[in-house]
N, C-alpha and C positions, 0 to 999 in steps of 0.2 A: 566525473569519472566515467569511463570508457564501459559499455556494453560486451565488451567483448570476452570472449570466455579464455579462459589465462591455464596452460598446466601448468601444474606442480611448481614445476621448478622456476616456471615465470612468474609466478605468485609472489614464491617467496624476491624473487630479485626485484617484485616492485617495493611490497611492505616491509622487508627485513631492515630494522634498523639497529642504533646502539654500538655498531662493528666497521672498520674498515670491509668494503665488500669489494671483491672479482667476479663480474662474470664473464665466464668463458663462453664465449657466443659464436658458436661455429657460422659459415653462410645459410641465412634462407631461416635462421632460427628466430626472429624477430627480436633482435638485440634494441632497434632503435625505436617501436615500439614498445619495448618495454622498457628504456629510458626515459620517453616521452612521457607514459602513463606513471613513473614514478614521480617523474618531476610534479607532475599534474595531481596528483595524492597529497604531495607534501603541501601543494597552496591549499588543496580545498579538503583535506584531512582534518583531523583533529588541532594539528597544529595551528592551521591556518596561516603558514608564512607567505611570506611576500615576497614576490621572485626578487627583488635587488638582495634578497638574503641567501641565494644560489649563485654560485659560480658555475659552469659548464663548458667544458675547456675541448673543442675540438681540432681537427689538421689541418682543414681549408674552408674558405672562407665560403664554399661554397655549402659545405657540411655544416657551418654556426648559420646560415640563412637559411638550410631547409631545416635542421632542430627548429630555430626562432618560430619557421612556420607552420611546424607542427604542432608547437607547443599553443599556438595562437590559435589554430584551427578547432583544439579540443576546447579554449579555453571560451572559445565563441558558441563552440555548443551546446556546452553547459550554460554561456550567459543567454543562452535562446529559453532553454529549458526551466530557466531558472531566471528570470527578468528583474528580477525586485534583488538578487543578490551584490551589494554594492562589493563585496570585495573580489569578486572575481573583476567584474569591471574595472574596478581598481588594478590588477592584474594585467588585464589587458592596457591599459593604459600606461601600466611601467613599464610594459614586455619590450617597447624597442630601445630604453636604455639599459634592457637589464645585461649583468656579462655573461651573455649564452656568445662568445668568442676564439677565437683560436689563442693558441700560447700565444704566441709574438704580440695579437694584438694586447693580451690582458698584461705583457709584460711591458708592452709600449704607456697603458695608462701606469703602472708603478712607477716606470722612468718619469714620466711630465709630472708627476703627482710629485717626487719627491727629488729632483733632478740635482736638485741644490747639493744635494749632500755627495755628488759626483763631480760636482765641481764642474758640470758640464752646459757648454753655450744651449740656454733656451730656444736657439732657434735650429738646433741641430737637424739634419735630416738624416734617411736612410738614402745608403751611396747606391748608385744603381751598378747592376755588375760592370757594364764597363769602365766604369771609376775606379771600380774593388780591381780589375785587372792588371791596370795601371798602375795605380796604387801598389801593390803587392808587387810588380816587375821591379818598378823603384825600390820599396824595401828591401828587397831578396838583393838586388846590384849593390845595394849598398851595405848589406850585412856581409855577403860574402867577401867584398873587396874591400874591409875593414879586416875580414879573418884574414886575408892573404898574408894582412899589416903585421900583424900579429902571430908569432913561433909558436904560443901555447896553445891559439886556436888550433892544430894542427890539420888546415884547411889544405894544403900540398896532399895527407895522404886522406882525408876525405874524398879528395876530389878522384884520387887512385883507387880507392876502394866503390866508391857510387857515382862516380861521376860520369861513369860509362863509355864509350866508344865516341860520340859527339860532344867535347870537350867538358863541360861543367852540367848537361843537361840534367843527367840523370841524381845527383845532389841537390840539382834547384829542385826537380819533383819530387823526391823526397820530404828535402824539406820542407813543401808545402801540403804534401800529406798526412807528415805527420804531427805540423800545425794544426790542419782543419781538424783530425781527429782529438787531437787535445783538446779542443775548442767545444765538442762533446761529452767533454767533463765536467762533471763539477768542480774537480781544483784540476785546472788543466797543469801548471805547473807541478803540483804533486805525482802528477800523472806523467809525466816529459820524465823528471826524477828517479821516478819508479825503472823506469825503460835502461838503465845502466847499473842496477841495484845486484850486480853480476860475484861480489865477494861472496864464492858459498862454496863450501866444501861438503855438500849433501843436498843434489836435485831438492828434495821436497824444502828449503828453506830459497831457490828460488822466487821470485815474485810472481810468475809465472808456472810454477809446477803443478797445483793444483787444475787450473784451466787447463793446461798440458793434458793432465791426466784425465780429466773430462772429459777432454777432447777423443782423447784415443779411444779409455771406454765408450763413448758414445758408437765409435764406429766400428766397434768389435761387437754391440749388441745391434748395430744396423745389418753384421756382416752374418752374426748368428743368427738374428728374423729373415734373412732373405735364404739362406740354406732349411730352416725349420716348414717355411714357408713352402718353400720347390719340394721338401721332404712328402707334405701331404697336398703338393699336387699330382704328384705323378703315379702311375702304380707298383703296386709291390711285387711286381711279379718277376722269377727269379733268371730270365735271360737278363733281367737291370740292373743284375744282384753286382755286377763288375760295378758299373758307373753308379749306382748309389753307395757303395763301397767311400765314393771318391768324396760325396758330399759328408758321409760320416766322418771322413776321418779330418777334413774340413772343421768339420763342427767338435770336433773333441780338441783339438789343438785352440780351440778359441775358448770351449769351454775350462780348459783346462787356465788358460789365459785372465778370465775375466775374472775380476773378482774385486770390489771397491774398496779393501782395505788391503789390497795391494799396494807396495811401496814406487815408489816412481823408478825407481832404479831397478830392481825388479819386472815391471810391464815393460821397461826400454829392451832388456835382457831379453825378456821373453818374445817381441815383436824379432829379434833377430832369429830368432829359431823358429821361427816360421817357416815349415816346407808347403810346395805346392804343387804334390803330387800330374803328373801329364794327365788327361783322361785316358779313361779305357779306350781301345779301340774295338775291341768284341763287338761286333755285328748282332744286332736285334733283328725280329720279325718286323716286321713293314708297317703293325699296328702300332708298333713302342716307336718307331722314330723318331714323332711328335718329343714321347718324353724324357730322349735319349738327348735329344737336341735343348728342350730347356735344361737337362741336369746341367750339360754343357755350358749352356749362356751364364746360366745362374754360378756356375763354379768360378768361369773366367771373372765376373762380374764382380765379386769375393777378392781375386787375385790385385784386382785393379782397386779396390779401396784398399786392400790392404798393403801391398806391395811399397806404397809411399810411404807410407809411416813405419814399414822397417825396416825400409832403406836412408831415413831419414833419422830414426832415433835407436836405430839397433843395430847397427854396423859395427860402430864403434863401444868400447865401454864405458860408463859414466863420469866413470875418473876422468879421463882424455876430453872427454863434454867438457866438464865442468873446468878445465886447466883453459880449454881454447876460448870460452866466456871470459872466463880473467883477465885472459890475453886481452879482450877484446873492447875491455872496461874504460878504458884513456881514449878510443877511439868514438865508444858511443857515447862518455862524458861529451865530447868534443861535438858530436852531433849535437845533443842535446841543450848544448849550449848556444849553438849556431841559430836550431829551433827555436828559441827562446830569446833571444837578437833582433830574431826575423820581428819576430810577435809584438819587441817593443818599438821595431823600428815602425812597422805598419801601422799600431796604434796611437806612434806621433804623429805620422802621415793623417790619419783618419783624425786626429784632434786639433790639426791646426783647420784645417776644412773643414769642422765641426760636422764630422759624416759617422756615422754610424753602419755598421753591419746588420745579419739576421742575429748572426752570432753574439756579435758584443751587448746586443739591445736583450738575449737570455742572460748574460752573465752578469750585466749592471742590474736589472732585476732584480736576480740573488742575491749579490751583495746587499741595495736596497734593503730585504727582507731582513737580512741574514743580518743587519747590521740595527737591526728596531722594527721595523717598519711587519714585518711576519706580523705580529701581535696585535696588532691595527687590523689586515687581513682575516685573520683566526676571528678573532671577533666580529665580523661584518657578515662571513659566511657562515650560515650553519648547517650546509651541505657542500662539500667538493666534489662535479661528476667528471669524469673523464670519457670520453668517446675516442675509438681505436687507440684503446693504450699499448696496443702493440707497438705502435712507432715512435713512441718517446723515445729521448736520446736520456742521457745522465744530470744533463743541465736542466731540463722538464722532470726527470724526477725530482730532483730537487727541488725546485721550484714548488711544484704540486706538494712536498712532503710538507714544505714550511708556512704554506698558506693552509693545510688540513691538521686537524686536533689530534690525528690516531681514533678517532671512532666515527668519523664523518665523510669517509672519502668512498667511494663510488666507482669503479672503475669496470669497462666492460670493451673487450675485444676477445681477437681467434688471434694466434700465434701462426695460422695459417696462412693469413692474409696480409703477413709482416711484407710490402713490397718496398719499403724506403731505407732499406739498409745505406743503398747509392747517396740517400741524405744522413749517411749516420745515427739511421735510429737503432736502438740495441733492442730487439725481440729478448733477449738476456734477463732484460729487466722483468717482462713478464712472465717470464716461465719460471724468474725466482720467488714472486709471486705466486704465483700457480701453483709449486712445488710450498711453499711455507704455510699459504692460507690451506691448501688441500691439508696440512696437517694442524688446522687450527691453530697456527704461530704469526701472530701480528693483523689478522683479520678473515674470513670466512668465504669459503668459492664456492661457486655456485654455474654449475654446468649447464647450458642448455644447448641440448643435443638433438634436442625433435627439428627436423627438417622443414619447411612447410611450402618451399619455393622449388625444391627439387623431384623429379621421378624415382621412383626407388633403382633403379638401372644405373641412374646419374650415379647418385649415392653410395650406392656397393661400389663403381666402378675409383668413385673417387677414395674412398675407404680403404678400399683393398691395393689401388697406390701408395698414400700414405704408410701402409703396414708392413711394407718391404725395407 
């Protein structure tokens, strides 16, 4: 175990066990240090496990090689310190088969280990992209000029509806959009399904209305922090009294707005009666300019988040919404079917080649688990750690849930340094995390806020972005 002196809160995120854990590890808070040192507690604690009995699931492969040799480097110091102890030696000696690896790789061993049961060629490989590129042009030529074939596919007004100005382009991207995105599901299918689930006579029984309404609240309490914000930067003094006028009344129309037990139909109403009063023009002394000019920025700034969302869901009223979805229900069947064509046509392509994806090799995984095989995993590990679990997508969660007990999983990221959306990963996942364990429902968080790589200068400066 490490000399090092630990606060509070990194204490408990090394020892704390018995619970699903989050922690929330801002930059520079020493998140991987204090995954290392847990790891390193659990072999040479009281327990005395055996690293093949940890899992440690990271994003690249460059991040499973510096964990490995972090882990190796404490486990060396202790066997220096400690020479006669055969089980860390022991340790060290398992340490480079143990799975301190990325998802792909640990689902790549599930796939070999149990391949059979997929009915899949043993000698299969991962396609390289310009196979997949190939592959997928073929598939898409051949689903869509199958839909032509075919009057119910109603591929004529697809192609009128998104197929855009350059003949069919804009329906082939499409459709491969919102492939790849299903493909970050766990039931992608279920998920395709959902996307035309349009029969509703009342917004909130939408499939969509609650995120809807997340969403907008989210940016009605982004639009009311950036006016409270400018409120106690500027002065109170009463040539301002015009243009602070403008932020209050700003912020009464939002406050008046927000409220989470708001009906959906309701918030769309109220987004349309949004005014957004001109600024003052009343002329200030020479000293107020500065805070004449931010009341300004900061107001337009308000206009500009808000102005899309209701122009977009408050224009019209929700009856008239909800008729032109109905409407619109045979059209997005008909995508969604096209989608799901594509998918089977690409995954013959991919099986007579006996070629595999990133994608397919998460989703046979699953299945794998999900079909027996989870309960072989549950038992073998008796830790699951996860490193940047911000960037999981839906298919890694899953994965990670069915190989972990409910009181064994480990997870530690910042919500801040989510950068792989571009790869489909859903930050969503952790902040419903974040929000459930923060109220002790399904496992326990654990903040670490201390800084130790930044200037306090850095820190406010980045702080105080964040909080607008």
């Amino acid at each position: 175990m490490s000399n090092k002196s630990w606060t509070d809160d990194q204490l408990a995120a090394i020892e704390t066990k018995g619970t699903n854990l989050l922690v929330a590890a801002g930059a520079g808070s020493g998140k991987t240090a204090v995954l290392v040192e847990r790891i390193i507690r659990l072999l040479t604690g009281p327990e005395q496990l055996s690293v093949d009995k940890l899992l440690v699931v990271t994003f690249t492969k460059a991040a499973a090689a510096e964990m490995r040799e972090r882990i190796a480097a404490a486990l060396e110091a202790l066997a220096e310190q400690n020479p006669q102890d055969n089980h860390i030696l022991t340790q060290l000696a398992l340490l480079p088969q143990a799975a301190v690896m990325t998802c792909h790789s640990f689902c790549l061993e599930v796939i070999r280990a149990d391949f059979y049961r997929l009915g899949l060629n043993p000698a299969f490989r991962i396609s390289a992209e310009a196979e997949q590129l190939v592959l997928r042009e073929q598939a898409l030529t051949k689903t869509i000029e199958a839909g032509y074939e075919d009057e119910k596919a109603l591929l004529p007004n697809l192609a009128d509806c998104y197929g855009g100005a350059n003949e069919d382009k804009g329906l082939r991207d499409l459709v491969l959009k919102l492939y790849e995105f299903s493909r970050a599901q766990a039931e992608p299918e279920e998920w395709l399904a959902a996307l035309a689930c349009y029969q509703a006579d009342e917004a909130a029984s939408l499939p969509f209305a609650a995120y809807l309404k997340q969403e907008i609240l989210k940016q009605l309490a982004l639009a009311q922090n950036i006016l409270k914000q400018t409120r106690g930067e500027v002065a109170c003094a009463p040539e301002l009294e015009p243009h602070l006028a403008q932020l209050d009344e700003y912020s009464a129309q939002i406050a008046a707005l927000y409220d989470p037990c708001i009906s959906l139909e309701r918030l769309c109403g109220g987004l349309g009666q949004l005014t957004f009063a001109a600024a003052s023009r009343k002329k200030v002394p020479l000293e107020l300019q500065e805070d004449k000019k931010l009341i300004s920025e900061r107001c337009k700034l308000v206009k500009e988040l808000l102005k899309p969302l209701s122009e977009s869901f408050g224009r019209r009223p929700m009856a008239l919404m909800l008729a032109d979805l109905r409407e619109q229900q045979p059209l997005l069947q008909a995508l969604v079917r096209l989608v799901s064509n594509f998918g089977k046509n690409y995954a013959a392509a991919k099986r007579r080649k006996s070629l595999v994806d990133f994608s397919d090799i998460e989703h046979m995984a699953l299945q794998i688990l999900k079909a027996g095989g989870g309960e072989e995993y549950r038992q073998r590990f008796a830790y699951v750690l996860v490193d940047e679990y911000q960037d999981i997508n839906g298919v890694q969660e899953s994965l990670i849930k069915t190989v972990s007990r409910g009181d064994n999983l480990f997870t530690v990221g910042d919500v801040k340094q989510s950068i792989y959306r571009f790869r489909l990963a859903d930050p969503g996942l952790f902040m419903a995390k974040f929000n459930d364990y923060g109220q002790g429902q399904g496992g326990l968080r654990i903040d670490l806020q201390a800084n130790f790589r930044s200037t306090a200068a850095v820190i406010d400066c980045v702080n105080g972005l964040f909080a607008l």
